[in-house]
C-alpha positions in Angstrom: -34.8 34.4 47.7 -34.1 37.3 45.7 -30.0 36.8 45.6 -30.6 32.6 45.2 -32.0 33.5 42.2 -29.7 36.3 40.9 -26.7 33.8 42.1 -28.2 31.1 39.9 -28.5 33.0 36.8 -25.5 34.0 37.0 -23.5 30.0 37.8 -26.0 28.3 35.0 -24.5 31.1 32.7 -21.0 29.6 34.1 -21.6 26.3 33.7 -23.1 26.2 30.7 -19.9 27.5 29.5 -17.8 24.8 31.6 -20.6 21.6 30.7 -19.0 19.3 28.3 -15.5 20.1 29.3 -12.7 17.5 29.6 -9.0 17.1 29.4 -6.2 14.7 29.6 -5.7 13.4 33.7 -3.6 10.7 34.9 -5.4 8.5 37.3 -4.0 6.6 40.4 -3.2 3.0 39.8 -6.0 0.2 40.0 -4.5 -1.3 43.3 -4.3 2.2 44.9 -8.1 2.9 43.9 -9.7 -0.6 44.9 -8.1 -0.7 48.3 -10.4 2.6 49.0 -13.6 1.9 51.4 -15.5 4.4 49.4 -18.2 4.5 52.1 -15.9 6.2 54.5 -16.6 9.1 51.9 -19.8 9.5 52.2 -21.1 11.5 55.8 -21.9 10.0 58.9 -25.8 9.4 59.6 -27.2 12.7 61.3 -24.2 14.9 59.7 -25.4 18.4 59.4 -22.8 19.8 56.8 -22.8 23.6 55.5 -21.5 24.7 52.5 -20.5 28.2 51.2 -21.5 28.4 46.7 -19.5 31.1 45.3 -20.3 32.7 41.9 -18.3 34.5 39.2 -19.1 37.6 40.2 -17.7 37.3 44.0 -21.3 36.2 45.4 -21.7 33.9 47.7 -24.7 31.7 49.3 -25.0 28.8 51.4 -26.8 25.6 52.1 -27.1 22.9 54.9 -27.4 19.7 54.3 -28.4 16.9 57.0 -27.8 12.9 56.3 -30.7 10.9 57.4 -31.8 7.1 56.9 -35.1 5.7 56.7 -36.3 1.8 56.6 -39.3 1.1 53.7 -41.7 -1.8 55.1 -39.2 -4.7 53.7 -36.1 -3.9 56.3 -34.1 -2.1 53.7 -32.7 1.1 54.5 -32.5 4.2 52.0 -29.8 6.8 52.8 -30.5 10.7 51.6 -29.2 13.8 52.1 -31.4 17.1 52.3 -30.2 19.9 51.7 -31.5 23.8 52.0 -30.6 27.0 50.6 -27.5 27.2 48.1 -28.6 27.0 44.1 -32.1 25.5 44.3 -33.6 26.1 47.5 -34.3 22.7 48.5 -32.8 19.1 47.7 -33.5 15.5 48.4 -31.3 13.2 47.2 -31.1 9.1 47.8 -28.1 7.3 47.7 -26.8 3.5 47.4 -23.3 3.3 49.7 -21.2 0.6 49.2 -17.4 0.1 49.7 -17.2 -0.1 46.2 -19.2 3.1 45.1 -21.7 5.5 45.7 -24.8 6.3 43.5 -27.1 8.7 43.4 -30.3 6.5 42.5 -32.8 9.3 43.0 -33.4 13.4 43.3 -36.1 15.5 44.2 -35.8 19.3 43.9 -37.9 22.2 42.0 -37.3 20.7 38.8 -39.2 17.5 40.0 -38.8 14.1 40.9 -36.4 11.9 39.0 -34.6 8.3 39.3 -31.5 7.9 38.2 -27.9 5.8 38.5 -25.3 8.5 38.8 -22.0 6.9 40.3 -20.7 9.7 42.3 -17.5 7.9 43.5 -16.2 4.3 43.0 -13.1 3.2 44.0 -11.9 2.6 40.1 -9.3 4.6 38.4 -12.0 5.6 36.0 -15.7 4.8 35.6 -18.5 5.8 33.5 -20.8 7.7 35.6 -24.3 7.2 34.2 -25.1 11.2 34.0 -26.7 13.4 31.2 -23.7 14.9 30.3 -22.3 10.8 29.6 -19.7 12.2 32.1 -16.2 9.9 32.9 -15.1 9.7 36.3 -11.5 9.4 37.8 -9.3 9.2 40.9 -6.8 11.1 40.2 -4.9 11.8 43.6 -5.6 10.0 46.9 -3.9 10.8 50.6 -3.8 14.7 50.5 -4.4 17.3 52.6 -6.5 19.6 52.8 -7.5 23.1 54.6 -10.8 23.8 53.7 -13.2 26.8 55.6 -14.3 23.8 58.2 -10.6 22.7 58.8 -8.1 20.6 57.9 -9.0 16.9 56.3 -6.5 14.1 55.7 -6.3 11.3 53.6 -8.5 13.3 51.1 -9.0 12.1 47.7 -9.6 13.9 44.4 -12.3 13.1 42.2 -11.9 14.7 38.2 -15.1 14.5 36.1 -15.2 14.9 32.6 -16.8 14.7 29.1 -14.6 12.9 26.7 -15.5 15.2 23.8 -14.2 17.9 24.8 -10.7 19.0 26.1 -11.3 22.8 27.5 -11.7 21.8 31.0 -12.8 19.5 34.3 -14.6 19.6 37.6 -12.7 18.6 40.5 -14.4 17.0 43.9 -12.3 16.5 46.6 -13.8 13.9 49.5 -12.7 13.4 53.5 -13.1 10.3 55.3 -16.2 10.6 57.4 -17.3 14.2 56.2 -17.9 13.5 52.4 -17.7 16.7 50.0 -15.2 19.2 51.1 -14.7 21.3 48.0 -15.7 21.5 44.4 -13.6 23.2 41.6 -14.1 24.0 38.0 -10.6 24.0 36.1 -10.6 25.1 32.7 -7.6 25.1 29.9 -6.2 28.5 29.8 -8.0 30.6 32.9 -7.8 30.6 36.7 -9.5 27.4 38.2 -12.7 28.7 39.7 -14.1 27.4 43.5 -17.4 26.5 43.4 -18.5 25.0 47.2 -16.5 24.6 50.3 -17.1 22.8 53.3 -17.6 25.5 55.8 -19.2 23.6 59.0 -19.4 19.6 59.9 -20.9 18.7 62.9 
């Protein structure tokens, strides 16, 4: 418990530096982008994925996150992934999958319960995503790939976010059919592009 917290301190301090960073990106064309099923990027059902957090200072931690389903008393189902250990200790989050996006409609952790409309992915060359941060989404490379602590992913695409006010830096997701999230990377203007997660076990 003792490092989770130390580890924290120390990425809030990063990212407080990196939040409200943009820059200029080229997207991929709109035909490219809406002939993407965006719901092969998000994980199987019953996925258990692990993930290795790195910090600035060479620490690392990790978290496992498991995709479940569960069906209200109407029939409809609500997808949501749980996730324990990395940053904040525990995680639920409830998504809406589509072929045309994903959104984050609601999140439970230590700082409480909260619903929201965060478009995670969308198969756009750029989208609003509904955050705190009035973040911008892009697609700005599809069909790479990529070798990542779990193995080597095809067909990945990459996923820049940023806020439009400022032109220091971006954040990076890359996403693998079937598996989701592979690895997340903070890029900044003049400094070494820093890793923050990588896949290390899909199963």
């Amino acid at each position: 418990m003792k490092k989770q917290l130390v580890f924290m301190a120390a990425l809030l301090a990063f990212v407080f530096v990196l939040s409200g960073c943009s820059s200029d990106n080229k997207t991929v064309d709109k035909k490219t982008a809406e002939a993407i099923d965006i719901s092969e990027y998000f994980p199987s059902i019953g996925m258990t994925r692990e993930y290795i957090h790195y910090d600035t200072e060479g620490q690392t931690v990790e978290s496992i996150e498991t995709v479940n389903v569960s069906t209200d008393s109407e029939g409809n189902d609500s997808v949501y992934i749980h996730e324990k250990g990395g940053v904040t200790t525990e995680t639920i989050k409830e998504y809406i999958v589509s072929s045309e996006e994903v959104k984050l409609v609601y999140l439970i952790n230590t700082l409480g319960n909260n619903e929201t409309a965060v478009v995670e992915l969308a198969n756009k060359p750029k989208w609003d995503k509904n955050d705190a941060n009035k973040s911008v989404g892009m697609m700005t490379a599809t069909g790479l790939t990529m070798e990542v602590p779990a193995g080597k992913y095809n067909e990945v695409i990459e996923i820049t976010s940023v806020i439009p006010e400022d032109k220091e830096g971006k954040t990076i997701h890359y996403y693998a059919p079937g598996v989701g999230l592979i690895k997340t990377v903070f890029s900044f203007k003049d400094t070494k592009d820093f890793i923050f997660n990588e896949l290390k076990s899909a199963n």
